[in-house]
N, C-alpha and C positions, 0 to 999 in steps of 0.2 A: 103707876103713880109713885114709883121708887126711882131712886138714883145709886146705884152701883159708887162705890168711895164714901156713901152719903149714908146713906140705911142701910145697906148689907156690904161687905167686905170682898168675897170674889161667888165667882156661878153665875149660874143664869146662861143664857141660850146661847147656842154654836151653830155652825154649819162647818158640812167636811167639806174640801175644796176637793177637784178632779185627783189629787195624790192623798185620798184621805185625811190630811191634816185638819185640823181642828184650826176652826174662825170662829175668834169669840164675838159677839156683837154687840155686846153693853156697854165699850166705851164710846160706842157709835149711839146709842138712844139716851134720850132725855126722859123727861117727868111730861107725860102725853104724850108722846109718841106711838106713832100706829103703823107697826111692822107686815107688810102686805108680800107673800111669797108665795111659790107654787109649792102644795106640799111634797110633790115628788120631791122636792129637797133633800137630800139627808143633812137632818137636823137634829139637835135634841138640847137636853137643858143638865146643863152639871150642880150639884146640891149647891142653896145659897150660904154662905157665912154671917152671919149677925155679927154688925158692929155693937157691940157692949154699950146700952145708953140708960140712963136712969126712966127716960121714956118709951117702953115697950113698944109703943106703935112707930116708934122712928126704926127701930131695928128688924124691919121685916119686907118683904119683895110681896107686890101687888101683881097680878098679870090676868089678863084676861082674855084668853083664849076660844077662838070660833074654830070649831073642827068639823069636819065631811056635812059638808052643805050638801052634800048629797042627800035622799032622803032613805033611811033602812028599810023602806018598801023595795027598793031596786035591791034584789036580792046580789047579783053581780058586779055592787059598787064596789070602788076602792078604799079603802081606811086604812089604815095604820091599826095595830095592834102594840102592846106591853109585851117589851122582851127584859129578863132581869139575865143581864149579865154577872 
């Protein structure tokens, strides 16, 4: 429910293409937009920048993310894990 130039300044989500480079995808999404991908992807999200606004709620990124529909009964699922690089 954000727009990248609008409420935040740069970040937000990537994808690495077959030579690892980085694809950013925010000039590509709007305000509802509904980003549908397999997660084998390699993907991730670079920190957002706040545009400086007297209104706090205009300077901030919304995102709403569904992970591993699988269910953690299936002890053998697949999921992603937190690496800190």
């Amino acid at each position: 429910m954000s727009k990248k130039g609008k409420d935040y300044k740069e970040g937000g989500t990537y994808f690495l293409n077959d030579k690892n480079v980085k694809i950013n995808t925010e000039e590509h999404i709007d305000v509802g937009d509904v980003g549908i991908f397999y997660a084998s992807m390699i993907h991730g999200v670079d920190t957002v920048s706040k545009i400086q606004t007297q209104n706090l709620k205009k300077s901030e990124r919304w995102w709403i993310g569904l992970y591993s529909p699988e269910s953690d009964y299936n002890l053998i699922r697949k999921s992603s894990n937190s690496v800190l690089l």
